[in-house]
VMD Tcl script that builds the backbone (N, CA, C; Angstrom):
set m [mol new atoms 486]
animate dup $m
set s [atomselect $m all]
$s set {name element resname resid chain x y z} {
  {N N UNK 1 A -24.806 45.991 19.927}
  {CA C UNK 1 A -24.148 44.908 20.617}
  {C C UNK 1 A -24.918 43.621 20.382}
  {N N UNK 2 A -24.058 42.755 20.188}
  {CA C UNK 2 A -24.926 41.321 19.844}
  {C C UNK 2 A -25.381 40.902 21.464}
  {N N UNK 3 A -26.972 40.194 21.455}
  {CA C UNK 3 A -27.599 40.183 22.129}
  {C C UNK 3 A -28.599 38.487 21.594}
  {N N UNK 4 A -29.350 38.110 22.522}
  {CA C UNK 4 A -30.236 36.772 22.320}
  {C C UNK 4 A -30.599 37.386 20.884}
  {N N UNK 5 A -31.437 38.187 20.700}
  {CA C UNK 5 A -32.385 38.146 19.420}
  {C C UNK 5 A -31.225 38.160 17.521}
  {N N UNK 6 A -30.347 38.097 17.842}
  {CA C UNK 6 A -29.409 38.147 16.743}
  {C C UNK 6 A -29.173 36.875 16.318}
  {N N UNK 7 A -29.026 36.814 15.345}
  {CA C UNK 7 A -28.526 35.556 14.408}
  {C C UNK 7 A -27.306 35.294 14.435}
  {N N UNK 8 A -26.560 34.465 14.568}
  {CA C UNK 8 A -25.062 34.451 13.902}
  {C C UNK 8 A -24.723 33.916 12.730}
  {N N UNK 9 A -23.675 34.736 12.460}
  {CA C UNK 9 A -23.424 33.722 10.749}
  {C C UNK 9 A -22.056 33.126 10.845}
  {N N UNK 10 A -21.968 32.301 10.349}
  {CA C UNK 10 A -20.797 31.758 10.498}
  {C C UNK 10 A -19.953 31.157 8.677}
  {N N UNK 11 A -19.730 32.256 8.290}
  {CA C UNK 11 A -19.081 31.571 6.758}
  {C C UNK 11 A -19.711 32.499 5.747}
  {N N UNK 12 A -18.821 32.115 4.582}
  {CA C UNK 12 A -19.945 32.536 3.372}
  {C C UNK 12 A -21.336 32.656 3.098}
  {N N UNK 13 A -21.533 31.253 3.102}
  {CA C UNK 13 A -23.148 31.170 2.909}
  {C C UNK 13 A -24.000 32.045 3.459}
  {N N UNK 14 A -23.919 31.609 4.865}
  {CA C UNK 14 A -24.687 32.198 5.702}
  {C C UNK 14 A -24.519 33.319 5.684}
  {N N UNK 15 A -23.367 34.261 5.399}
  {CA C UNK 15 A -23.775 36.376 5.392}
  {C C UNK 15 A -23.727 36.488 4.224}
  {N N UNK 16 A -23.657 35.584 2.851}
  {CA C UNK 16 A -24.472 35.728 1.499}
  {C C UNK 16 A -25.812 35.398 1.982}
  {N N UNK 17 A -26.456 34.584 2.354}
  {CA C UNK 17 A -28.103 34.121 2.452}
  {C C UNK 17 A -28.652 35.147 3.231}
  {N N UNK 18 A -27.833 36.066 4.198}
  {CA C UNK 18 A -28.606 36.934 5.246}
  {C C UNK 18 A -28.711 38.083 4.735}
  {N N UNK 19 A -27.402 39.011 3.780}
  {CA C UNK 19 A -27.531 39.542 2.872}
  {C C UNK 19 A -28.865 39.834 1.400}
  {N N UNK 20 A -28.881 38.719 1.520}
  {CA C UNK 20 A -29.554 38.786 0.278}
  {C C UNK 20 A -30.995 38.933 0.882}
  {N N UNK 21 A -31.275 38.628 1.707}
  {CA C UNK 21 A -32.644 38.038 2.357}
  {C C UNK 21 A -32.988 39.991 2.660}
  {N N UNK 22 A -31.923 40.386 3.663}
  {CA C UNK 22 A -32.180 41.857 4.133}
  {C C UNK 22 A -31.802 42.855 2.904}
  {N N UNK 23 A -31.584 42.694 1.485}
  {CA C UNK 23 A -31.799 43.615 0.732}
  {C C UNK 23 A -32.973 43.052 -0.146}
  {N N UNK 24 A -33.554 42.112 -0.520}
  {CA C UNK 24 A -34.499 41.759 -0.828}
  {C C UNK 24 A -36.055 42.124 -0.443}
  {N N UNK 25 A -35.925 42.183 0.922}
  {CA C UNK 25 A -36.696 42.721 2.499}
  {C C UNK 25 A -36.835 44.169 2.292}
  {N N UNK 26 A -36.036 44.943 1.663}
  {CA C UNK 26 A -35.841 45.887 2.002}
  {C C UNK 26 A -36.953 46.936 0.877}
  {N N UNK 27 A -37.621 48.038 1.616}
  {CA C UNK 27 A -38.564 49.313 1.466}
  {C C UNK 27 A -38.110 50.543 0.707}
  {N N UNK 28 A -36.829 50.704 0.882}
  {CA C UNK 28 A -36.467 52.451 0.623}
  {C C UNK 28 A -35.224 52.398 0.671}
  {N N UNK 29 A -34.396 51.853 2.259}
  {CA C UNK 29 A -32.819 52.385 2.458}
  {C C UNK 29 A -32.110 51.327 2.657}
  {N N UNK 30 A -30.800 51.304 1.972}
  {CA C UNK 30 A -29.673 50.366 1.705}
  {C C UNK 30 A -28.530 50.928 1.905}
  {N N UNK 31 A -27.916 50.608 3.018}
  {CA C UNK 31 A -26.786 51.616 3.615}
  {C C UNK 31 A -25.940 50.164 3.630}
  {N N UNK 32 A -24.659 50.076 2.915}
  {CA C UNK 32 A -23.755 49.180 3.084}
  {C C UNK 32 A -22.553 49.771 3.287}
  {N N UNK 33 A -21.739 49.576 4.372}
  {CA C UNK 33 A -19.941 49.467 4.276}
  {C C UNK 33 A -19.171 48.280 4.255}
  {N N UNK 34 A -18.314 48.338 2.842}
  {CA C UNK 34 A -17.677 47.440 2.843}
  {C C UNK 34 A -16.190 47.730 2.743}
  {N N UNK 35 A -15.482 46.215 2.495}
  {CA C UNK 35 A -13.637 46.819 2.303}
  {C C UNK 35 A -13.926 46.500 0.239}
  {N N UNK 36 A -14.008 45.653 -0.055}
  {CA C UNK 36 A -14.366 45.833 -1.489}
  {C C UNK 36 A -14.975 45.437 -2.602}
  {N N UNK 37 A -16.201 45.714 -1.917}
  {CA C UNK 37 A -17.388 45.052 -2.419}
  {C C UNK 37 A -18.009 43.699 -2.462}
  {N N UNK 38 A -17.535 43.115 -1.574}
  {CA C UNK 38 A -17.213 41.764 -1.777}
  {C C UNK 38 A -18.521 40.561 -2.934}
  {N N UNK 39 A -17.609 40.930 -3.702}
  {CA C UNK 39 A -18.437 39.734 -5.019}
  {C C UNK 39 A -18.979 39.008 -4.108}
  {N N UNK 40 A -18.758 38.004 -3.487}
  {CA C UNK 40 A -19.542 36.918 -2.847}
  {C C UNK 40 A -20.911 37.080 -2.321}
  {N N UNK 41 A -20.682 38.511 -1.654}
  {CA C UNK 41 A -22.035 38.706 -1.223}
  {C C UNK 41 A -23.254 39.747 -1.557}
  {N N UNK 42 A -21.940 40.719 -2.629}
  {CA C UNK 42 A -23.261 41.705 -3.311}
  {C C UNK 42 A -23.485 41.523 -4.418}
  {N N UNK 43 A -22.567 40.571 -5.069}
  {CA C UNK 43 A -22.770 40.799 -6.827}
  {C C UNK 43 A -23.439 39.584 -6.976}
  {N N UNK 44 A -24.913 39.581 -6.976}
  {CA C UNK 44 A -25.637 39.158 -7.501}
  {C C UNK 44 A -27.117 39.587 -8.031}
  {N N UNK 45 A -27.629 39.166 -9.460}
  {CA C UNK 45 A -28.619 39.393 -10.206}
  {C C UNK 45 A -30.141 40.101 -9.645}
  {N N UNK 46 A -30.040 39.258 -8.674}
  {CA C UNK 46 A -31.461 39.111 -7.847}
  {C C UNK 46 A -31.282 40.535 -6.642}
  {N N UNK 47 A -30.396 40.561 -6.747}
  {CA C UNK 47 A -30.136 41.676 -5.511}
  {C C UNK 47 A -30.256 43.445 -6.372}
  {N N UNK 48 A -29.556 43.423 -7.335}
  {CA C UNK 48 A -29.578 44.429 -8.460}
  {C C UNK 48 A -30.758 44.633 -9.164}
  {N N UNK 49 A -31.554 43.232 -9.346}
  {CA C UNK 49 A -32.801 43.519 -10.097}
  {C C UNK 49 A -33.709 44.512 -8.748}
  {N N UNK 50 A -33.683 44.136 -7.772}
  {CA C UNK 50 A -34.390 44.702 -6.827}
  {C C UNK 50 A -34.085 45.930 -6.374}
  {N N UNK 51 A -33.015 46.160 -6.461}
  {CA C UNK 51 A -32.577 47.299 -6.113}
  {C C UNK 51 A -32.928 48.620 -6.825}
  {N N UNK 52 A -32.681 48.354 -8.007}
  {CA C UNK 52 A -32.850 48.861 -9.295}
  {C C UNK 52 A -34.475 48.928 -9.469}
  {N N UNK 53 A -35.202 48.316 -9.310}
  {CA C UNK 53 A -36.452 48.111 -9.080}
  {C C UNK 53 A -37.158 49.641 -8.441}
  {N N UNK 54 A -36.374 49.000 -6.846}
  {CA C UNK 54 A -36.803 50.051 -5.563}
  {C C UNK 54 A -36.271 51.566 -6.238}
  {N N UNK 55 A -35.243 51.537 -6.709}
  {CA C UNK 55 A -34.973 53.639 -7.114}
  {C C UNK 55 A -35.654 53.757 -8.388}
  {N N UNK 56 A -36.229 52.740 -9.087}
  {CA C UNK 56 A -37.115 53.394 -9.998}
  {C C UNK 56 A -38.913 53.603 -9.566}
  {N N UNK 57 A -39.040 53.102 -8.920}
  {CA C UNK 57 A -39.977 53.072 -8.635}
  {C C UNK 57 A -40.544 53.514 -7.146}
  {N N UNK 58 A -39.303 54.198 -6.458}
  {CA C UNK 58 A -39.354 55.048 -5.003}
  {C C UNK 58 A -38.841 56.226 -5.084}
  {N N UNK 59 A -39.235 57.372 -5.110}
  {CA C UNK 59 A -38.341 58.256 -5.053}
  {C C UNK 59 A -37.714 58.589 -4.242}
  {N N UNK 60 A -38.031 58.282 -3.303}
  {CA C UNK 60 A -37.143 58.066 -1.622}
  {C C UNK 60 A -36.169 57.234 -1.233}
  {N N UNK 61 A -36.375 56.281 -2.651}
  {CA C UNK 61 A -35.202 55.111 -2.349}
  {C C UNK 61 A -33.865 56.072 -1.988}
  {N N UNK 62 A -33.124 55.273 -1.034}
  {CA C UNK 62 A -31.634 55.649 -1.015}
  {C C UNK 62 A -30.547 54.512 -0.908}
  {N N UNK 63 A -29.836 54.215 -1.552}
  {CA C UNK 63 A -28.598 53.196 -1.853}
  {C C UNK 63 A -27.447 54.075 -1.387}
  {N N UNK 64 A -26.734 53.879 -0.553}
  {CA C UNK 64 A -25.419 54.079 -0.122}
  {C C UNK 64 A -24.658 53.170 0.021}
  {N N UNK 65 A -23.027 53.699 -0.216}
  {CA C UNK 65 A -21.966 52.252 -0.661}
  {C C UNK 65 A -21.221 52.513 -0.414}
  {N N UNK 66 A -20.420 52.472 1.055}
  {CA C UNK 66 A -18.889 52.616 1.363}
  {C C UNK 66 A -18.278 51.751 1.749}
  {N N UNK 67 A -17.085 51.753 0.394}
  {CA C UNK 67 A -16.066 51.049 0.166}
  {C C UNK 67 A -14.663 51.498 0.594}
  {N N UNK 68 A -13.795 50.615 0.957}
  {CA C UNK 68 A -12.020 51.143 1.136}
  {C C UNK 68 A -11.908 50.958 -0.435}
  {N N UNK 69 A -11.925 49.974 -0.969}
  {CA C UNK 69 A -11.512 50.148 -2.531}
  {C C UNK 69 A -12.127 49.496 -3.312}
  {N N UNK 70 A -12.794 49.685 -4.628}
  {CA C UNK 70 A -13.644 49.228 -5.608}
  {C C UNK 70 A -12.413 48.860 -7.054}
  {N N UNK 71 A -11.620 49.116 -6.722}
  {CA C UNK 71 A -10.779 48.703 -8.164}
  {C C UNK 71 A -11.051 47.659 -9.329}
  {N N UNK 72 A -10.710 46.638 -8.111}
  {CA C UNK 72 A -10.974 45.078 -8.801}
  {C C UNK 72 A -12.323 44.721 -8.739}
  {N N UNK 73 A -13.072 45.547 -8.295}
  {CA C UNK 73 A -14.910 44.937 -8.805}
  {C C UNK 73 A -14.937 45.945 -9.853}
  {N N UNK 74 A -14.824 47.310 -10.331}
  {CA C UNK 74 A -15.029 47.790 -11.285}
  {C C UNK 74 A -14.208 47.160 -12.461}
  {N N UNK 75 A -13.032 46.790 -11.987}
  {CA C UNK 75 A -12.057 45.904 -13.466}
  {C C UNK 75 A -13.102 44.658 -13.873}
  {N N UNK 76 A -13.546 43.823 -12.510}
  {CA C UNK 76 A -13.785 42.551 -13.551}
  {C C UNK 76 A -15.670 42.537 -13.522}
  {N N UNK 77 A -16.575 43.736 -13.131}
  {CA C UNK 77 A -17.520 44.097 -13.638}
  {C C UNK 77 A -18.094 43.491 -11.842}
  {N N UNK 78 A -18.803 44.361 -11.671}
  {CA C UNK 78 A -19.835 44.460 -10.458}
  {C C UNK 78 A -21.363 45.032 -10.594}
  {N N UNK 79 A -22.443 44.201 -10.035}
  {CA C UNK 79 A -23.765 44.817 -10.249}
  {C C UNK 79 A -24.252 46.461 -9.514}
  {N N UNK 80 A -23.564 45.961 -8.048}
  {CA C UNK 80 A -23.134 47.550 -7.446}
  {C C UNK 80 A -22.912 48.298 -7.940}
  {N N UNK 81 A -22.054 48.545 -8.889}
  {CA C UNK 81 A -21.203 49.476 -9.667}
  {C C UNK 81 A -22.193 49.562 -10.452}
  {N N UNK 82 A -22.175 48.662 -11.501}
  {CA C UNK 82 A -23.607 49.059 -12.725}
  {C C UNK 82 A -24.595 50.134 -12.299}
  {N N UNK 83 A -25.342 49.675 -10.738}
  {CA C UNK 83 A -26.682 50.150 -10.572}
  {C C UNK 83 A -26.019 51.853 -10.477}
  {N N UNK 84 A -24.920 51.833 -9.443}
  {CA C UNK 84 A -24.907 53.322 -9.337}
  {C C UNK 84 A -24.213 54.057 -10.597}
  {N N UNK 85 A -23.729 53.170 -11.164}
  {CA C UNK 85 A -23.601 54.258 -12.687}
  {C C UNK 85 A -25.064 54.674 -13.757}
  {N N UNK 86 A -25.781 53.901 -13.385}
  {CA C UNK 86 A -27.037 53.637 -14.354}
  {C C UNK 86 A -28.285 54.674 -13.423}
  {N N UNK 87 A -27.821 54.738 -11.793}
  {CA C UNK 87 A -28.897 55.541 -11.216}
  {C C UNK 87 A -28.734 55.653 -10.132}
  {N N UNK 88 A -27.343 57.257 -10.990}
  {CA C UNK 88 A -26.280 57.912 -9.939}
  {C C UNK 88 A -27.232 58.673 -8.434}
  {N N UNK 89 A -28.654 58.826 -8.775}
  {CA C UNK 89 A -29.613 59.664 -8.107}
  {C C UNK 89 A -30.009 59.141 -6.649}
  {N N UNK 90 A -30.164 57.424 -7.050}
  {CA C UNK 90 A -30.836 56.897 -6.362}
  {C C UNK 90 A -29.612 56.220 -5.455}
  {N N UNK 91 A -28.190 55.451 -6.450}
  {CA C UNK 91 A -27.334 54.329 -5.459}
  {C C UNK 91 A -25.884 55.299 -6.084}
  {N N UNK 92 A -25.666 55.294 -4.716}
  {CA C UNK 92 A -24.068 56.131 -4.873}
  {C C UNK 92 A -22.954 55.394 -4.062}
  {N N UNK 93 A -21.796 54.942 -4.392}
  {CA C UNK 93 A -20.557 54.540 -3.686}
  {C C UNK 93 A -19.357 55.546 -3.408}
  {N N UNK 94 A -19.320 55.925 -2.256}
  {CA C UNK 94 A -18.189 56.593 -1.923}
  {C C UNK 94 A -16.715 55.883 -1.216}
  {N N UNK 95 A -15.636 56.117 -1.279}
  {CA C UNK 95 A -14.694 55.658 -0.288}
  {C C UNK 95 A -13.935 56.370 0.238}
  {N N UNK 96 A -13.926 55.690 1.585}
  {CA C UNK 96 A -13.103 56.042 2.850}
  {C C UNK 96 A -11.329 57.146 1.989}
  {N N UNK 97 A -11.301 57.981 3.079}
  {CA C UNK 97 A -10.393 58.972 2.778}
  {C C UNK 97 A -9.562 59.047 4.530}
  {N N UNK 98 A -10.084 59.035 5.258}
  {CA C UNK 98 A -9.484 59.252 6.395}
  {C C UNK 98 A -8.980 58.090 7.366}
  {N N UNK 99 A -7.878 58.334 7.779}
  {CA C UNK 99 A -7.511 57.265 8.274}
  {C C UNK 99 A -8.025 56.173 9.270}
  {N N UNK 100 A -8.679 57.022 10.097}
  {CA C UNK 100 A -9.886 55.807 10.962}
  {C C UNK 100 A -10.572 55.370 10.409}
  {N N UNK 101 A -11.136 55.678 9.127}
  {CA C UNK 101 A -12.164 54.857 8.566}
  {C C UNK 101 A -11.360 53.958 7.629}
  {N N UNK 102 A -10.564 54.164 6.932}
  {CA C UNK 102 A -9.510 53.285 6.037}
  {C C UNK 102 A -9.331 51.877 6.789}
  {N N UNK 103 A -9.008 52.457 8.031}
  {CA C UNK 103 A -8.481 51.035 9.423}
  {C C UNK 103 A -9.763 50.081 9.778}
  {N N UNK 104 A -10.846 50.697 9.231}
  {CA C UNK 104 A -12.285 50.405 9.987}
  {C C UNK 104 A -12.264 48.896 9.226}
  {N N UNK 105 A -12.062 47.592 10.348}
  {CA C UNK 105 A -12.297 46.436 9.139}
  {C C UNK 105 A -13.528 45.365 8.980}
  {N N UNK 106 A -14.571 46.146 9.457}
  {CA C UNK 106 A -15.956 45.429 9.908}
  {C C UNK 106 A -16.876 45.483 8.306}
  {N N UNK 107 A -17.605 45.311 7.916}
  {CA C UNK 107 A -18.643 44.966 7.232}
  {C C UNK 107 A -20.067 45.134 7.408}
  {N N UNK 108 A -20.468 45.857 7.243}
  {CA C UNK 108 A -22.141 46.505 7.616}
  {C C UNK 108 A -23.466 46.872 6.721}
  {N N UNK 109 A -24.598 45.823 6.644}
  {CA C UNK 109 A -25.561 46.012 5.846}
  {C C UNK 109 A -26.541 46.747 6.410}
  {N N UNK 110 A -27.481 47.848 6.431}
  {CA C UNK 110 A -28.524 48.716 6.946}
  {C C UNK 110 A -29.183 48.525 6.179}
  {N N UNK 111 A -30.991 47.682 6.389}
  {CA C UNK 111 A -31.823 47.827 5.392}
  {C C UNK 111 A -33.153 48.196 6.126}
  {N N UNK 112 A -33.566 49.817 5.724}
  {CA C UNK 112 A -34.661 50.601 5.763}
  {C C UNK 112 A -34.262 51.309 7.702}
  {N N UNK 113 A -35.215 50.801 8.273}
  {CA C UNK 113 A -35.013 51.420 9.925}
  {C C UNK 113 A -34.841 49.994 10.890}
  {N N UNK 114 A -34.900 49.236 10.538}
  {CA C UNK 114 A -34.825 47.966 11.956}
  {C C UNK 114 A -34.206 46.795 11.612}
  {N N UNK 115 A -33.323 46.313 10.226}
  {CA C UNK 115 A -32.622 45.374 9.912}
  {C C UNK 115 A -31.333 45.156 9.501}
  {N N UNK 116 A -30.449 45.069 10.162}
  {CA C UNK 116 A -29.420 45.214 9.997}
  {C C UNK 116 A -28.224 43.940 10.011}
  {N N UNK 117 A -26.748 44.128 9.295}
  {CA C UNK 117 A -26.101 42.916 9.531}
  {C C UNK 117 A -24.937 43.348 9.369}
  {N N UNK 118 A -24.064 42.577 10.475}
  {CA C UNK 118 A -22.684 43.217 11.004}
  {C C UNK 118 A -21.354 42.204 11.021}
  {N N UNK 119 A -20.639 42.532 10.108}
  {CA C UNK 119 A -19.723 41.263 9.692}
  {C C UNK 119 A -18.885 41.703 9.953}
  {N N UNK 120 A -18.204 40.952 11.568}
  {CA C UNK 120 A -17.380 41.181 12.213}
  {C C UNK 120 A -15.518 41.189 11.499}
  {N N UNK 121 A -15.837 39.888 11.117}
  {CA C UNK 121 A -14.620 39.828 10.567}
  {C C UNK 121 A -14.882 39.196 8.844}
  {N N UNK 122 A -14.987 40.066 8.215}
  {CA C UNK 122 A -15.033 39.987 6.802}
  {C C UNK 122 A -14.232 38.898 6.345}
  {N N UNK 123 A -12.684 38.713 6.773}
  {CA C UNK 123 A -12.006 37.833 5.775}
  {C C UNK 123 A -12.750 36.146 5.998}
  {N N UNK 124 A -13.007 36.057 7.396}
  {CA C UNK 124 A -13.815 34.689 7.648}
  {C C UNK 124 A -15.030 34.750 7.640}
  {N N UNK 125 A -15.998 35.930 7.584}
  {CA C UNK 125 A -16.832 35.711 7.397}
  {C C UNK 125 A -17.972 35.753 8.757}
  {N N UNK 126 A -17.564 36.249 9.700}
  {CA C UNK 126 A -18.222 36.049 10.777}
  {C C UNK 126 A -18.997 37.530 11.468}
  {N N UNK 127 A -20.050 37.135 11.611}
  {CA C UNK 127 A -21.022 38.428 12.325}
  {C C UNK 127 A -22.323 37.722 12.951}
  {N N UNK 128 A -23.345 38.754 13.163}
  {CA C UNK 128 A -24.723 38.456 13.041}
  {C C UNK 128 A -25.457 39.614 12.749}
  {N N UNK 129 A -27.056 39.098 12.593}
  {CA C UNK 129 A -28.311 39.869 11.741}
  {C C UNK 129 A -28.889 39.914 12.614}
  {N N UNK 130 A -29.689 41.094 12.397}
  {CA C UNK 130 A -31.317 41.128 13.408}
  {C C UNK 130 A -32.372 41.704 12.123}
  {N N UNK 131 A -33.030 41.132 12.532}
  {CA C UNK 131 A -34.494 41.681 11.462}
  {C C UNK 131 A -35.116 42.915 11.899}
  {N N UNK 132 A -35.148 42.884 13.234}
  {CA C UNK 132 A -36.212 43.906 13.854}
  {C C UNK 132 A -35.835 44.500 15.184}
  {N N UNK 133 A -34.895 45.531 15.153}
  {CA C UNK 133 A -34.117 45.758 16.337}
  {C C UNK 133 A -33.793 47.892 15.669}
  {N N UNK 134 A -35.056 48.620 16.160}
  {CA C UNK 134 A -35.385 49.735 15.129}
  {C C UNK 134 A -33.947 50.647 16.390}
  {N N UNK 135 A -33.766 50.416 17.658}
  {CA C UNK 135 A -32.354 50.826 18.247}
  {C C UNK 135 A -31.494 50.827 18.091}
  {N N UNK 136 A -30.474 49.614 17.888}
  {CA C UNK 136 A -29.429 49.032 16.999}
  {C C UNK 136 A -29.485 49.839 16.102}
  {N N UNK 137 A -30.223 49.522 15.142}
  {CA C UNK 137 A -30.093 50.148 13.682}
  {C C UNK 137 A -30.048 51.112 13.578}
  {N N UNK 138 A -30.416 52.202 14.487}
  {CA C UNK 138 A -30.193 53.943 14.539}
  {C C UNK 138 A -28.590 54.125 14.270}
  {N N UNK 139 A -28.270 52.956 15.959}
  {CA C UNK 139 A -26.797 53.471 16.185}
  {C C UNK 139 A -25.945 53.364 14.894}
  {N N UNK 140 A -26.430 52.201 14.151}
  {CA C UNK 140 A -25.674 52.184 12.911}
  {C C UNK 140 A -25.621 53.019 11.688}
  {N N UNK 141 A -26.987 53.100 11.557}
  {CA C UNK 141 A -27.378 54.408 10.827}
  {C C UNK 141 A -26.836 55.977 10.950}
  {N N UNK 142 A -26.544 56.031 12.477}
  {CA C UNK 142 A -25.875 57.678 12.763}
  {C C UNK 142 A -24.412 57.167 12.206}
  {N N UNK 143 A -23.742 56.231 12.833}
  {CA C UNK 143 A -22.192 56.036 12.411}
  {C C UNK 143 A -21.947 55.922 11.307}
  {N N UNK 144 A -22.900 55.350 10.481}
  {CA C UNK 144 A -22.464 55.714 8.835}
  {C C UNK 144 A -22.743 56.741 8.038}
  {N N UNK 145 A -23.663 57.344 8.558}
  {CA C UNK 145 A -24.205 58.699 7.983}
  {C C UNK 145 A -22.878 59.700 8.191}
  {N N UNK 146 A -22.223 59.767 9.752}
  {CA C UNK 146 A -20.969 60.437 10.002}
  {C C UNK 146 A -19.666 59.683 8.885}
  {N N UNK 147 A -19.878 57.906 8.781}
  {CA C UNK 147 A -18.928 58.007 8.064}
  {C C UNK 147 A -18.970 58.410 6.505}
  {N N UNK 148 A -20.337 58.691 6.103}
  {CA C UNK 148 A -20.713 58.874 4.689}
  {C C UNK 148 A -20.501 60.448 4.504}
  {N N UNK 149 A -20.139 61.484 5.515}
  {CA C UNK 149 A -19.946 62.657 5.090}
  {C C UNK 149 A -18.300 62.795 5.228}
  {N N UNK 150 A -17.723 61.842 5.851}
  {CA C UNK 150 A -16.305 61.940 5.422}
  {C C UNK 150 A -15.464 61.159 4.071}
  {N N UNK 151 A -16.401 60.764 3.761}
  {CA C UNK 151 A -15.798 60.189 2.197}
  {C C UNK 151 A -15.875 60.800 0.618}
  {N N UNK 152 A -15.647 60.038 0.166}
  {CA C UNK 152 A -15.167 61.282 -0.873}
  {C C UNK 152 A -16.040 60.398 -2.209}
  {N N UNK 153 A -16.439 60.706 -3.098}
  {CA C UNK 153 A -17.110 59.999 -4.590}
  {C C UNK 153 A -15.767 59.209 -5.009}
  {N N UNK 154 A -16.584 57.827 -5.220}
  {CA C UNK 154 A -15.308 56.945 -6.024}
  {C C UNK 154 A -15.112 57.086 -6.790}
  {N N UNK 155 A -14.205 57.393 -7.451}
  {CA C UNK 155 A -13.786 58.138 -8.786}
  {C C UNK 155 A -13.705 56.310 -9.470}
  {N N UNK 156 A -13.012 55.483 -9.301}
  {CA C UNK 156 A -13.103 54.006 -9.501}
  {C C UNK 156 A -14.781 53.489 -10.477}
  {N N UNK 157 A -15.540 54.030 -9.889}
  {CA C UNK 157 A -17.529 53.756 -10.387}
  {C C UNK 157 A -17.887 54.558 -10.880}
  {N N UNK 158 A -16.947 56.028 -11.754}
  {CA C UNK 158 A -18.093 57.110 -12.102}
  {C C UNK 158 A -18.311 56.145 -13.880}
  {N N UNK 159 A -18.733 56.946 -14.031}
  {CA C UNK 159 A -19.060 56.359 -15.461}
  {C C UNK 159 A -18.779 57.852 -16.443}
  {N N UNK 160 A -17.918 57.322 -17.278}
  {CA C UNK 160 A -17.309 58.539 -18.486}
  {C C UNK 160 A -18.445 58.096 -19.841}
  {N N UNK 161 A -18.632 59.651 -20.112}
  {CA C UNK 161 A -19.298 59.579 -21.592}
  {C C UNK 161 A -18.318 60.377 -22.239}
  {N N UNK 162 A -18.226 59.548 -23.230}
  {CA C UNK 162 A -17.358 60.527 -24.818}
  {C C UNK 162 A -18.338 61.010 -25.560}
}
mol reanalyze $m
mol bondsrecalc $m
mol representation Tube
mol addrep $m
């Protein structure tokens, strides 16, 4: 529940800049739900170099990625997508299959145990962040973990070899 110690964001910028800041920040775990990937705020260089970084060089790293649909970021090329085709071990994207989660229209970044960011309403852009709130972040952490065993591998991000 948003509370004094939370940030608000209000727009693009601001849950791109908070985004980037809490996967940048981030130790080991990257738990994102999104509706579809939204270019604006994950597909960038600096975020992938790091990421990519952390599962080569953690073996504990874990990248999780639930999406309602990846279509149009896999058509016109996504760094998300890249990393988990390149290091299926470490960053994996699944999507929603069941109907409560399909309906689910919030936006949610989890980075490691106490930082988290919650984008209320995706199409405008509106939520807030906490840096250091290791409670919060459980609750979020259990609800996606439940929603990460009801989804299914995006068939959209696998990567085919001939």
């Amino acid at each position: 529940m948003e509370d004094s110690s939370s940030i608000l964001l209000d727009g693009r910028l601001e849950c791109k800049e908070a985004a980037k800041s809490l996967i940048l920040g981030s130790l080991g775990r990257v738990y994102i739900v999104t509706q579809q990937l939204e270019p604006e705020l994950y597909n960038d260089a600096e975020i992938h170099a790091h990421l990519a970084q952390l599962a080569t060089s953690n073996r504990n790293a874990d990248i999780r990625i639930i999406a309602h649909d990846t279509r149009v970021a896999a058509n016109q090329g996504h760094y998300l997508i890249n990393l988990a085709q390149k290091l299926p071990s470490f960053a994996r994207i699944r999507t929603t299959v069941t109907p409560a989660h399909r309906n689910f229209r919030e936006s949610w970044l989890i980075a490691d145990d106490s930082a988290y960011m919650r984008i209320r309403n995706p199409e405008r852009y509106e939520g807030y962040y906490e840096l250091d709130n290791k409670l919060e972040c459980r609750g979020y952490y259990d609800d996606f973990m439940e929603m990460w065993e009801a989804c299914e591998p995006d068939q959209n991000t696998r990567r085919l070899s001939l």
